[in-house]
C-alpha positions in Angstrom: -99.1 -43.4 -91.8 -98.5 -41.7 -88.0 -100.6 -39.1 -89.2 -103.6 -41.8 -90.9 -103.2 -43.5 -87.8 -103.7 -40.2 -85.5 -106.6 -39.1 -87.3 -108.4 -42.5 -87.0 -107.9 -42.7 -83.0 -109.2 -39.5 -83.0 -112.3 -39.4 -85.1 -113.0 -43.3 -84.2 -113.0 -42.6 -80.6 -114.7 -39.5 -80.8 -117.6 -41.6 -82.9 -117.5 -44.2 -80.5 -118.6 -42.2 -77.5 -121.0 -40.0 -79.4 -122.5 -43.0 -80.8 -123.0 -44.5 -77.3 -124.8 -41.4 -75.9 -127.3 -41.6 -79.1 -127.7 -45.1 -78.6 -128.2 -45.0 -75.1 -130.7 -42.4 -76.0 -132.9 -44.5 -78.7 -132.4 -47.4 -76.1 -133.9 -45.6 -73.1 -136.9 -44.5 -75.3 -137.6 -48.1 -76.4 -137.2 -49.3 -73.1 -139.7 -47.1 -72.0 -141.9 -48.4 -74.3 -141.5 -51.7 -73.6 -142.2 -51.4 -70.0 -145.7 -49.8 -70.9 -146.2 -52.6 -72.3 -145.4 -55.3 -69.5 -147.0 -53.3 -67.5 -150.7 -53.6 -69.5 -149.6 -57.4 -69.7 -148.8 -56.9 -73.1 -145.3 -58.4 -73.4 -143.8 -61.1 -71.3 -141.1 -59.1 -69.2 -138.7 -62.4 -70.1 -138.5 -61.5 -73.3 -138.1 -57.3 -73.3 -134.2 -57.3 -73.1 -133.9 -59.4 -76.1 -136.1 -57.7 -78.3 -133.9 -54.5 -77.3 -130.7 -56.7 -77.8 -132.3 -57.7 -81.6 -133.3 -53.6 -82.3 -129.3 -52.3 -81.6 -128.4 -53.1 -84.9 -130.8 -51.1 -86.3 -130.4 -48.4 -84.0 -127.1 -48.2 -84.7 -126.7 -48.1 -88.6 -129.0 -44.6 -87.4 -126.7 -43.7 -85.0 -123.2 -43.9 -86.8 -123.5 -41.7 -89.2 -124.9 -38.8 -87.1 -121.8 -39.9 -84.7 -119.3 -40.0 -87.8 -120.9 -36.5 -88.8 -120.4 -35.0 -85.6 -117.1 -37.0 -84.6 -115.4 -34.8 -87.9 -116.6 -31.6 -86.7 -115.3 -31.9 -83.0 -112.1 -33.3 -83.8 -111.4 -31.4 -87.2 -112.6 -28.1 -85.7 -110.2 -28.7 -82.5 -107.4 -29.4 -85.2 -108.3 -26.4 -86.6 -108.5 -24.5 -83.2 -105.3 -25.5 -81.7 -103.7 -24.8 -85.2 -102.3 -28.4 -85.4 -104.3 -28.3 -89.3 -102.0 -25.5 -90.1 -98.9 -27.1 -88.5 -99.4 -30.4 -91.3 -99.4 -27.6 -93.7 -96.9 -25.6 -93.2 -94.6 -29.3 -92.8 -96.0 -30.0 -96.4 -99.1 -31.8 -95.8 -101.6 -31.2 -99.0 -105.4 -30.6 -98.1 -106.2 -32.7 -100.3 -104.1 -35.9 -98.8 -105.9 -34.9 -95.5 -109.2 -35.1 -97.2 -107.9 -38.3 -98.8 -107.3 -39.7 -95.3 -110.8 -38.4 -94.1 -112.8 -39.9 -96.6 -110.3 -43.3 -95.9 -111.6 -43.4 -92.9 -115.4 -42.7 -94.2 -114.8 -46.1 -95.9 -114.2 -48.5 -93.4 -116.9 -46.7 -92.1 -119.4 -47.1 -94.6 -118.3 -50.8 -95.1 -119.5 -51.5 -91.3 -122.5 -49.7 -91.6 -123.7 -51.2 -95.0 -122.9 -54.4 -93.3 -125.1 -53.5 -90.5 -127.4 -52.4 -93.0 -127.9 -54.8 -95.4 -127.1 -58.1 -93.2 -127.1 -57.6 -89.5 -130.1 -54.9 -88.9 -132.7 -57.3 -91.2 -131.7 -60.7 -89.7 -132.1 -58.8 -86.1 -135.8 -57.6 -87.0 -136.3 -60.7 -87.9 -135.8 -62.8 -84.8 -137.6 -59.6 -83.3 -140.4 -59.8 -85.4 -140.8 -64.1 -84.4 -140.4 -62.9 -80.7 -143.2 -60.9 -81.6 -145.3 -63.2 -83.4 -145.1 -65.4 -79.9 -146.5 -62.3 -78.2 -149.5 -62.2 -80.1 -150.2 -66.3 -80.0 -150.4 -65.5 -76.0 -153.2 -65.8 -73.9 -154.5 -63.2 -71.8 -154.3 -65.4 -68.8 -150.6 -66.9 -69.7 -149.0 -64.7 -66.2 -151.2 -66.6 -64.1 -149.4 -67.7 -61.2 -150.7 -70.3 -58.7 -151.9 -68.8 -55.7 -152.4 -65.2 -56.7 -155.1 -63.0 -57.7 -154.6 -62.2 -61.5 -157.0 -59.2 -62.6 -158.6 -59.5 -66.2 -157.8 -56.7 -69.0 -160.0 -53.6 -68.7 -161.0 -54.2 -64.9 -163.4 -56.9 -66.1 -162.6 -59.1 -62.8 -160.3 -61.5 -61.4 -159.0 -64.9 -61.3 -157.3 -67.4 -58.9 -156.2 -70.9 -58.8 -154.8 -73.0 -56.7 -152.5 -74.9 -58.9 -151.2 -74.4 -62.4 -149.9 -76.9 -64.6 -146.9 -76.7 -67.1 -149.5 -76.9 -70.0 -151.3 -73.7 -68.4 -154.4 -75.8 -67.1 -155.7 -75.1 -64.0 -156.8 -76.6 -61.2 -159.3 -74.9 -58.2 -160.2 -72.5 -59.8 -162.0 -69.0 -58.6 -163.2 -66.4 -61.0 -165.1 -63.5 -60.2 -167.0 -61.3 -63.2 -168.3 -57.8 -62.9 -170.8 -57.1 -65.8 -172.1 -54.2 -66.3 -175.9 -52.8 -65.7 -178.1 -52.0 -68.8 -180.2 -49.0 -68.1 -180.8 -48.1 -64.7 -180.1 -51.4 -63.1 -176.9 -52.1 -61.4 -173.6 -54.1 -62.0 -174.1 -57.5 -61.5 -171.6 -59.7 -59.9 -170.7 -63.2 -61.4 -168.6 -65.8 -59.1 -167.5 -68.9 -60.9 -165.5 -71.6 -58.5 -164.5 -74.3 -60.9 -162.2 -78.1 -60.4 -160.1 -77.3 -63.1 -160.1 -75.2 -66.5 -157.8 -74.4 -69.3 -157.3 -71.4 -72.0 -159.2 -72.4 -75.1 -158.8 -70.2 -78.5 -161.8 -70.7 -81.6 -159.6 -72.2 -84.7 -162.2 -69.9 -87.0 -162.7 -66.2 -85.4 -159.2 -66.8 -83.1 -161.4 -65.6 -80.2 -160.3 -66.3 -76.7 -162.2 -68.6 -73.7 -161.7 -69.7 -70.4 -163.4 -73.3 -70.5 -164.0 -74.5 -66.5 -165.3 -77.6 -66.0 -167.2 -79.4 -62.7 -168.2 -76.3 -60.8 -170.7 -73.4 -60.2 -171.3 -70.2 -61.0 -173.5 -67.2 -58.4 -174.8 -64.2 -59.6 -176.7 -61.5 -58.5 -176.6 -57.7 -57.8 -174.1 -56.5 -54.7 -176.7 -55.7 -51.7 -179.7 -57.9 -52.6 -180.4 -61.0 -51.7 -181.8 -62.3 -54.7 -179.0 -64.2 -56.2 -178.6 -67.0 -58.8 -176.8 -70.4 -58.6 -176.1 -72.7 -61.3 -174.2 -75.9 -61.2 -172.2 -76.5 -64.6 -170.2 -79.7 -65.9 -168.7 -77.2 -68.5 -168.5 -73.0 -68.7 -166.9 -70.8 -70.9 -166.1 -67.1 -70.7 -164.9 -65.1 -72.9 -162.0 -63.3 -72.7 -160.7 -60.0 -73.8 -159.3 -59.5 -77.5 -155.8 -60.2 -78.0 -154.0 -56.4 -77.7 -151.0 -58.3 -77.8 -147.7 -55.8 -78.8 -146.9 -55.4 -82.9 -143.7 -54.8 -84.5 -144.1 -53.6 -87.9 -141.0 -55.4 -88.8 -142.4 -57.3 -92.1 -140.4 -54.9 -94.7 -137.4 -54.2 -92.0 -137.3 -58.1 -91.4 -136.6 -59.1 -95.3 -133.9 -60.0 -96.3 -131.4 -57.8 -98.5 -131.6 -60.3 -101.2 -135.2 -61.3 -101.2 -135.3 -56.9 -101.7 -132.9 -57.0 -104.8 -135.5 -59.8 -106.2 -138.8 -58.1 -106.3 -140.0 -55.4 -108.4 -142.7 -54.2 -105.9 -142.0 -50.6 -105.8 -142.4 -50.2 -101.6 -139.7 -52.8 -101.1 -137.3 -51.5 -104.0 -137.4 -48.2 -101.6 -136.6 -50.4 -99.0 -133.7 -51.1 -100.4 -132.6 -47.8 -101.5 -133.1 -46.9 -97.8 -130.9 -49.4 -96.7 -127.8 -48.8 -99.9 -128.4 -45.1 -98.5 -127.1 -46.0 -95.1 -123.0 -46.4 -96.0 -124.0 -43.8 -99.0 -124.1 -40.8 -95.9 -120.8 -41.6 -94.3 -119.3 -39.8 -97.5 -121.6 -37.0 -97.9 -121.9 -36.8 -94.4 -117.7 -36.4 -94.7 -118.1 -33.7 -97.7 -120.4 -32.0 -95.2 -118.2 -31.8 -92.6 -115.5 -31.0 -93.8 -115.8 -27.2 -95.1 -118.1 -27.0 -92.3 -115.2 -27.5 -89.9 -113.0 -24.9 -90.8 -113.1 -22.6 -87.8 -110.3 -19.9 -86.8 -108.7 -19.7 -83.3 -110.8 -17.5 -81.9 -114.0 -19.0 -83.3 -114.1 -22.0 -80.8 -114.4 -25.7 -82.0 -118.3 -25.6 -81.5 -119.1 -22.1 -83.6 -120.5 -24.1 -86.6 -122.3 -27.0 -84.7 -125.5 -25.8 -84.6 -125.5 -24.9 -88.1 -124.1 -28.4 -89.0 -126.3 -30.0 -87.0 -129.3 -28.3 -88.9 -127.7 -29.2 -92.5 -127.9 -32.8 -91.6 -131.5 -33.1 -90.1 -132.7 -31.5 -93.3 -130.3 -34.3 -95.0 -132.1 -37.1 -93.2 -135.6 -35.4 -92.7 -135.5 -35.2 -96.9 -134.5 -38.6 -97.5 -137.5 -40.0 -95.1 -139.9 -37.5 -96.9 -139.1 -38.8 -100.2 -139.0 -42.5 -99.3 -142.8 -41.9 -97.6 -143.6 -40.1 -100.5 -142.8 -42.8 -103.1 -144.5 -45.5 -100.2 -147.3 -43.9 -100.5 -147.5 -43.2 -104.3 -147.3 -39.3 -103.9 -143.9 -39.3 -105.9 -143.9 -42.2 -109.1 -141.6 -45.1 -108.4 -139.4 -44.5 -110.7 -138.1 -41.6 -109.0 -135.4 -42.9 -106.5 -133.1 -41.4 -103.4 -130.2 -40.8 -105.4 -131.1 -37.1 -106.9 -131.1 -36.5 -103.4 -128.1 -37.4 -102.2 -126.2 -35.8 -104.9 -127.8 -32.2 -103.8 -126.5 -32.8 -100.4 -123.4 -33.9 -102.4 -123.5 -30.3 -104.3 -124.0 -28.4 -101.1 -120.8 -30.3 -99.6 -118.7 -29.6 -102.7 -120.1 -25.8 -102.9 -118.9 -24.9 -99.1 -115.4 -26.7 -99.7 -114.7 -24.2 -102.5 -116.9 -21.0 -101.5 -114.2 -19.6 -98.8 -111.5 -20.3 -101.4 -113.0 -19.0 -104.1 -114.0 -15.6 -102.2 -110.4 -15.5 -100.7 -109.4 -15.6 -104.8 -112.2 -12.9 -105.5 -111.0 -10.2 -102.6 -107.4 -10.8 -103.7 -107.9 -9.6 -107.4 -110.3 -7.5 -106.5 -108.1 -3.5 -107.1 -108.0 -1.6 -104.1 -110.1 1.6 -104.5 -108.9 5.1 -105.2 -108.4 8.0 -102.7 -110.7 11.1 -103.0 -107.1 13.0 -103.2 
């Protein structure tokens, strides 16, 4: 058990702070994206760090295995490096009870990760994907704030009032409208000063209007002094379409169970996706383990690069083939399985191709002298 317990502080730790990097990285890239769309007044900025919070568990049943893949090589290949692999063998310690410890630990691995796969990750998009929903019931004018200048989407104007209420009405309120010139005539300006107005959506076409009431409205052409003034009791403009932010979460969102229930052939992927997820930690550990066999004067990183390529053509083939059977390319009986058992064969064929040449060279006679 000291040695069980060794090789799990070692390779845990080592996942733990790989996986931190990757997820800082997916995090930061998000991020980014979520700020782009604050800043077009997309997305409420209240609502940006839970939408990341809900997206971690996703990111991470991504993350782990990568990290679990790369946490074997470094800490294997240093074993191997500093000899300490040789040492257990020399003391008695089989290959194969290390590999049974390795793939122990690929268990409780896989167990958290298919939790996070089939539970966690869905019931996150979820709450992501009604957080979303909200953003797409907003108004464009729902950041108004009393007292400042608010500009309209696609530099269509601005918009001031004086007071706003806690059911967004308005109160005061000053609009000004550029509309463009047909032809050779100029931009004409339209200035609305209103008492009060509210944010009005059609029930039908969902279309977007600014309803003012008890007010007037001045337009005209910047530099003439021809302008037009119109008193109103009610005045609507229309506001720009709703480019509110998506989430394609809908098939993400499901639940594991509501998958297992339906024959339709793009959410029966789905769930093969998500069953794959704990299925990598153990070819992932197949993978890694020939893979890590390095000699002293090799260095613990000789065989990362080439590792690293292995598994991006592991996880670049299984999201070809699940796109492929979304689409229809590939029938829907085919599933993700066949393909995890080739990444299976590849594992199992460089654990036993050094041996097996090591076998061949030994039998192999030693040739004759020219004597």
């Amino acid at each position: 058990m000291i040695i069980f317990r060794y090789l799990c502080r070692e390779v845990l730790s080592t996942t733990f702070a790989v996986c931190v990097i990757l997820l800082l990285i997916l995090v930061s890239g998000r991020l980014v994206k979520y700020l782009a769309q604050v800043a077009a007044s997309a997305m409420d900025p209240s609502v940006m760090i839970a939408m990341l919070g809900y997206r971690i568990p996703g990111f991470l049943e991504l993350t782990l295995p990568l990290g679990f893949f790369l946490a074997l090589l470094l800490c294997l290949g240093r074993m191997h490096v500093e000899n300490e692999i040789s040492v257990l063998y020399a003391c008695g310690f089989s290959e194969k009870k290390l590999l049974l410890y390795i793939l122990l630990i690929a268990s409780m691995m896989a167990v958290a990760v298919g939790y996070l796969s089939l539970v966690v990750a869905p019931t996150g998009m979820a709450k992501a994907g009604i957080i979303a929903e909200a953003q797409r019931a907003r108004g464009e004018i729902d950041d108004l704030v009393a007292k400042k200048f608010y500009p309209l989407r696609g530099g269509k104007g601005v918009i001031y009032a004086e007071q706003v209420s806690a059911d967004r009405g308005l109160e005061d309120v000053f609009v000004v409208v550029t509309e463009p010139g047909t032809g050779s005539s100029m931009a004409r300006v339209v200035m609305i000063v209103a008492q009060d107005g509210k944010q009005q959506r059609t029930e039908i076409a969902g279309e977007q209007y600014l309803v003012l009431n008890q007010g007037y409205r001045a337009d005209g052409v910047p530099g003439e002094f021809r302008y037009q003034v119109t008193d109103f009791q009610e005045y609507g403009i229309r506001l720009a379409d709703n480019r509110r932010y998506r989430e394609a979460t809908e098939v993400e969102a499901m639940p594991t169970r509501d998958l297992l229930n339906s024959a339709d052939p793009k959410l029966q992927v789905a769930l093969q996706w998500r069953l794959s997820i704990p299925l990598m930690m153990f070819v992932v550990t197949l993978m890694a383990w020939p893979l890590s066999r390095t000699r002293p004067r090799q260095g613990r990183y000789s065989k990362l690069l080439p590792a690293v390529l292995l598994y991006l053509s592991y996880l670049v083939g299984l999201n070809a083939l699940r796109g492929s059977i979304e689409s229809g390319v590939v029938p829907a009986s085919v599933t993700l399985l066949p393909l995890h058992l080739v990444f299976i064969g590849i594992g199992v064929a460089l654990m036993f191709a050094k041996p097996l040449a090591r076998r061949i060279r030994r039998r192999s006679p030693l040739p004759e002298g020219n004597g």
